[in-house]
N, C-alpha and C positions, 0 to 999 in steps of 0.2 A: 685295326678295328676300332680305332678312337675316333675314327671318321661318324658322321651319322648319313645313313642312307635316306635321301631326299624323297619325297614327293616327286618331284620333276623325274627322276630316274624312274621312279615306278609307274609314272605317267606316258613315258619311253617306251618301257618295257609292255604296257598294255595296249597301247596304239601300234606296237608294230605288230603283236600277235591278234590282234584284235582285224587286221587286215587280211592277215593269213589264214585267219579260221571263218570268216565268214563263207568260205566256198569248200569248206571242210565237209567230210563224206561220214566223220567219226563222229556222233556226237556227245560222247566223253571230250572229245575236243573244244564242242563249242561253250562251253561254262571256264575256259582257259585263262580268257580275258577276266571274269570277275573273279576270280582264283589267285590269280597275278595280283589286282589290284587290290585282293583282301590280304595277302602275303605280303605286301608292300609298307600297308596299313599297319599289321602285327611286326612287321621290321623296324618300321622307323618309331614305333612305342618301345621296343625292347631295345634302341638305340637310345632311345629319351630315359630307360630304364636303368643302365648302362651307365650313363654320360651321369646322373642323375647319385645312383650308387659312386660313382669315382668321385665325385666332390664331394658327398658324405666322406669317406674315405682320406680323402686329402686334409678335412677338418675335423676329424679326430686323429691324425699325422700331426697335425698341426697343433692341436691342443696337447698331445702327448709332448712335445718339445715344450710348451709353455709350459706344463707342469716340472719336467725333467729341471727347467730352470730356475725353479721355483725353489725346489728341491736342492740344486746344488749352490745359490745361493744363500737358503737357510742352511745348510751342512757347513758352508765357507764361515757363515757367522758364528755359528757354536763352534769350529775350530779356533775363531778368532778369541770370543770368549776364555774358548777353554785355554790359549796358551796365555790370554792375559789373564787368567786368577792362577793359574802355575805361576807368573812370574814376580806376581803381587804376594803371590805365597814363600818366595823366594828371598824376596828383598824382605819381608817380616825377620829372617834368621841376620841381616846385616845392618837393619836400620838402628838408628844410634836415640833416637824418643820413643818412647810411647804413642806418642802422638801420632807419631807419622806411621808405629805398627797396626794401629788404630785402625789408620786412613788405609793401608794399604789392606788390609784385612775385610774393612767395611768394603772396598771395592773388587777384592776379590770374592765374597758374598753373595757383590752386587751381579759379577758373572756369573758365579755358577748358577743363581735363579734361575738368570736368563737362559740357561742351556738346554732346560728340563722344556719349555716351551718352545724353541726352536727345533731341539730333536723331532717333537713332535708333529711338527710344521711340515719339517722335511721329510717324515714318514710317510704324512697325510699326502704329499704333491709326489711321491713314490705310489703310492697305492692309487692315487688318482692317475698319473700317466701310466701305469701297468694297465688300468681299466680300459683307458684310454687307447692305447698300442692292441688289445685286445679287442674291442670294437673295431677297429679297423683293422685286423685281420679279417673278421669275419665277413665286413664290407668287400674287403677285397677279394674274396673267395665268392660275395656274391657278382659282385661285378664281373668276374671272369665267367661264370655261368651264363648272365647276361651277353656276355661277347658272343659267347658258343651261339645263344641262340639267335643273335642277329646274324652270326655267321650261316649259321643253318637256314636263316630264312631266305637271304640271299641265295646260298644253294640253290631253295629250292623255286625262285622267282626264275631263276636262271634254266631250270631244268624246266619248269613250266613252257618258258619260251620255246626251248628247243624242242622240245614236245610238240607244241604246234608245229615250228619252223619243217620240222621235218615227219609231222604228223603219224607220232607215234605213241598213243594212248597208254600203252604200259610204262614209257616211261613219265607221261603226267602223273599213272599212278605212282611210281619211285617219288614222284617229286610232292605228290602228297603227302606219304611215308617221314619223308625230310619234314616237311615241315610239320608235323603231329611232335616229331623228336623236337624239336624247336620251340615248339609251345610246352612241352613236356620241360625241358631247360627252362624255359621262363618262369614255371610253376614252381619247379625245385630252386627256382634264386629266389622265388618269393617266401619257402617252406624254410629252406637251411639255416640255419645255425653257425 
């Protein structure tokens, strides 16, 4: 369904029913042709709808990994931090001046500052790729709605046809039916959440 249904195809499908119903007896039959070519119309918009929702979808996928990496680079630095002022904290108990418990102290200081800001770094590109994975769920929930209804409209271009071909009015009407449910799916990918 990642395919987009062309013009040319529904141009296809109008010209060959469009020969078959001009000597049509049914004239439910004969409005087939501009029936066809308006299902056609509303196809290949809910294919552009579709195609259109999936790369929304793809770039908040994609943004959620940039943040996740955002995120596990600030977590990698406050780990690093964090085991150099442990170990700065460490050599304080064996260093033999003042001087250098001094230095090893000032720079164990100097990490844990640093930690307090990076935590928070990393919580913020966690919360932002949660948002993010979250938004495109919902893309992709619209997007599959969107399929249905391209799927549907095809149905019903298809049922249209054989409707003519074999000049059977109740199932034109079936094939109307389909495509109301098809616009109905377009409505609810436009309304959901």
């Amino acid at each position: 369904m990642g395919e987009r249904y062309t013009s040319a195809e529904a141009m296809e499908h109008v010209e060959k029913t469009h020969g078959l119903l001009e000597r049509s007896e049914h004239a439910l039959l004969r409005h087939v042709p501009l029936a066809a070519a308006a299902l056609a119309v509303l196809a290949g918009l809910s294919s552009l709808l579709s195609a259109r929702t999936g790369e929304a979808m793809l770039a908040s996928r994609t943004e959620a990994v940039l943040s996740q990496s955002l995120a596990t680079d600030a977590w990698n630095e406050y780990e690093a931090d964090s085991l150099k002022a442990h170990l700065n904290e460490s050599l304080v108990v064996v260093a033999t001046s003042s001087a250098t418990r001094r230095t090893l102290l000032t720079d164990a200081s100097k990490y844990r500052a640093r930690q307090g800001p990076l935590k928070a770094k990393a919580q913020t590109s966690e919360s932002q790729r949660d948002d993010d994975m979250r938004r495109s769920d919902v893309l992709e929930r619209r997007k599959q709605v969107f399929d249905i209804a391209v799927a549907l409209f095809e149905i019903s271009i298809v049922l249209t046809s054989v409707a003519a071909m074999v000049r059977q009015p109740s199932l034109f009407i079936f094939a109307a039916i389909v495509a109301v449910a098809a616009v109905a799916s377009d409505i609810f990918g436009f309304i959901s959440q």
